[in-house]
N, C-alpha and C positions, 0 to 999 in steps of 0.2 A: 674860301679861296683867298689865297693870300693875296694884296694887290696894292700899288702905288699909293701913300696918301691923299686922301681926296678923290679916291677913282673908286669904281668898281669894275671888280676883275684886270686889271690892266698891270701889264707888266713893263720891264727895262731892262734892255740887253746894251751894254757899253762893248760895241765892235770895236775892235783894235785889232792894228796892225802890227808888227815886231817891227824893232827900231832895228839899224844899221849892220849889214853885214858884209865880209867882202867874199864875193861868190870867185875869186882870184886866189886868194890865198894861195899859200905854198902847201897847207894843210888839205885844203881843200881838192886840187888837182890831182894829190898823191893819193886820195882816199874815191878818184871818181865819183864823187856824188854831193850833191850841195845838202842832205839830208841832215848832218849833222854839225853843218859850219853854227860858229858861234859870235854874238852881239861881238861888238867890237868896240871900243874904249867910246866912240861917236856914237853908236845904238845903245850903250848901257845909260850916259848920257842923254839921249830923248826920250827915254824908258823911264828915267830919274822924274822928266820935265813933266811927261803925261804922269806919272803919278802923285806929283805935285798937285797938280790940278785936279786931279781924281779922287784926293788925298780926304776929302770932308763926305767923300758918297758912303756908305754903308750896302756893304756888298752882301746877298746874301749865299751867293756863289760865284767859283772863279773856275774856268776851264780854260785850258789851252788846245792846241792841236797835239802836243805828245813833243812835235820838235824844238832840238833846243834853244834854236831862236825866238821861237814863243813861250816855252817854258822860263827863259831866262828873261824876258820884257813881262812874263805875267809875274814871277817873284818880286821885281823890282816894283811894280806898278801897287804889290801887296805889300811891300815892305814900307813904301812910304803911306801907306794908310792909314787914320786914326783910330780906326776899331775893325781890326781884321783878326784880333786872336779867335774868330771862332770859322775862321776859314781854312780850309784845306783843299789845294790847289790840284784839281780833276784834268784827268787827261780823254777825250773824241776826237779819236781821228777821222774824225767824217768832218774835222775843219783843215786836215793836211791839204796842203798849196797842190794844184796844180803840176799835173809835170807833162814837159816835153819831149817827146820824140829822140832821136838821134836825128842830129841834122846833116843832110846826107852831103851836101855844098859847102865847101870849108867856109869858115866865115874868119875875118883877117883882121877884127878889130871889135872889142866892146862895144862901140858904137852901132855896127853894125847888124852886131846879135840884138841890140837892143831893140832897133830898129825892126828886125821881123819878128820881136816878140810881140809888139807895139800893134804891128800890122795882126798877129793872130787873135789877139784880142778883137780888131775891127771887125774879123770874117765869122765874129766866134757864134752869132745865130744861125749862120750859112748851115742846111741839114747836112751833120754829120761831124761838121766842124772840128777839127782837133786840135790842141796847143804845139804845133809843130810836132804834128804826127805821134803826140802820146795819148793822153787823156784827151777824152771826150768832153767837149766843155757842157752839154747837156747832162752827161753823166756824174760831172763832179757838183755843178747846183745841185743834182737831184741829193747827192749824198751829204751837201752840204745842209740845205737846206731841210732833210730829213731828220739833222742832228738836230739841228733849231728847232723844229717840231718836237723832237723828244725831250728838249729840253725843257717848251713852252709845255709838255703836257704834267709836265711833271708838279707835284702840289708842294705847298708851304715855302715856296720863295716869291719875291718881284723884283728884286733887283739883282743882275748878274754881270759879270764880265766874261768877255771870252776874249781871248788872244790868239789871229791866225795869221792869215797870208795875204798878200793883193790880191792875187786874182780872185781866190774864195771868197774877200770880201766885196769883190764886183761884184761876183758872180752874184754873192747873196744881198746885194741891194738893188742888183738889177730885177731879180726877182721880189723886192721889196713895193717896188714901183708897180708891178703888174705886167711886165713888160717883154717876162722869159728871160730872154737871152737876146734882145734887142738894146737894151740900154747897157750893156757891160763896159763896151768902150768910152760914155758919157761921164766915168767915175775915176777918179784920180784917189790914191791909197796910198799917200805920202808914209815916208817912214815913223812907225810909232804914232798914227792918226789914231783917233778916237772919232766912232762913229756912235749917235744914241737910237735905239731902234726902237719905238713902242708900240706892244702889242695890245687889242682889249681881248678877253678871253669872253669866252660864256660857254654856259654847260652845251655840253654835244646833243645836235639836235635829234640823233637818234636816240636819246635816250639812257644810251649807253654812260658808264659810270666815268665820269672825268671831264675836259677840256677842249674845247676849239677855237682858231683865231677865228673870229669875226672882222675884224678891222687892224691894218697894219700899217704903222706910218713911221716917216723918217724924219725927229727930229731935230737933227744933224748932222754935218756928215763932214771929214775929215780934217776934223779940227788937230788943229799941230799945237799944243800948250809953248815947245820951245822957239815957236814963231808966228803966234795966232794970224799975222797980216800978209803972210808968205811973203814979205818983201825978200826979193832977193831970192826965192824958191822958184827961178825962172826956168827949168828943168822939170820933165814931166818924172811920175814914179820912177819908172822904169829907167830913163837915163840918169838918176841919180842915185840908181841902187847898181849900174853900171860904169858909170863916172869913175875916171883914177881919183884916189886920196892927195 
């Protein structure tokens, strides 16, 4: 089993979140759908910073969610790597973000939408719970957190990257904590954060051929390489992935 130096069985997942996009755009409105918006000269830049800093890990795999704001923050995060020529960049979409509803009440300002996106997070263990009447926030942990399973079970890696979305990556450290779907709001997913997640494996207790976590911990969690001290980051995720430029 492959596993972290000095460990047995233990592995290392680097959570990451896509840097800067503007969900405004002229592009964006004209195509209905924020699926396809792209880093923007500011996101390509925090994408630059966290791979600076990520720059000396040795990855032994890299995934994204498919979309091209994580596709474009995981290339940049590979690019400035000092020994990535034996990686190639996988796509699970069982780490795609989160999606909301049609929101049936206009809403009259960025601020605003933010605002009850903010709130849907808070309600998001409530049974049933939906991101503004779209996805089930029960249901996208369970998918998210199933990737990560398939991930962890998989042999001859321990270190990986993976590149997603805020919520997904509340989602999956609230589940990190033990917590469900209780801690999701406690997690702030600045742009282009870098989360370290470590897992211990040990063989499955039935017997059966392969892997299971035993033990899961978080250690740490949204680190911002282009502002380690957040000075000046007085805006939660959310109003500053809505904030004007």
């Amino acid at each position: 089993m492959a596993a972290l130096p000095g460990t047995i069985g233990r592995r290392r997942i680097y959570l990451m979140r896509h840097g800067h996009v503007d969900y405004f755009a002229p592009s964006v409105r004209a195509a209905g759908s924020t699926d396809h918006v792209p880093l923007t000269a500011l996101g390509r830049e925090q994408a630059l910073a966290s791979g600076a800093g990520l720059s000396h890990v040795r990855f032994d795999r890299a995934l994204c969610s498919g979309l091209p704001r994580t596709q474009q923050t995981a290339e940049i995060v590979i690019g400035e790597n000092t020994d990535a020529g034996h990686l190639k960049l996988e796509v699970d979409a069982g780490f795609v973000e989160i999606k909301g509803g049609r929101i049936l009440e206009p809403v009259k300002s960025r601020e605003e939408l933010s605002a009850r996106m903010a709130f849907e997070f808070d309600r998001a263990a409530e049974p049933g719970a939906r991101m503004l009447g779209g996805d089930a926030f029960a249901e996208v942990q369970e998918r998210a957190v199933g990737s990560m399973k398939r991930l962890l079970a998989e042999a001859g890696w321990h270190t990986a990257l993976v590149v997603a979305h805020e919520g997904t990556n509340r989602l999956l450290l609230s589940w990190m904590t033990g917590a469900g779907l209780r801690a999701v709001q406690a997690f702030e997913q600045d742009l282009a954060c870098i989360n370290v997640l470590d897992f211990d494996m040990v063989p499955r207790v039935d017997g059966a051929v392969g892997t299971e976590i035993q033990r899961r911990f978080i250690k740490a969690v949204n680190l911002t390489p282009y502002n380690y001290t957040k000075h000046g980051m007085n805006m939660t995720a959310l109003e500053a992935i809505f904030a004007r430029s």
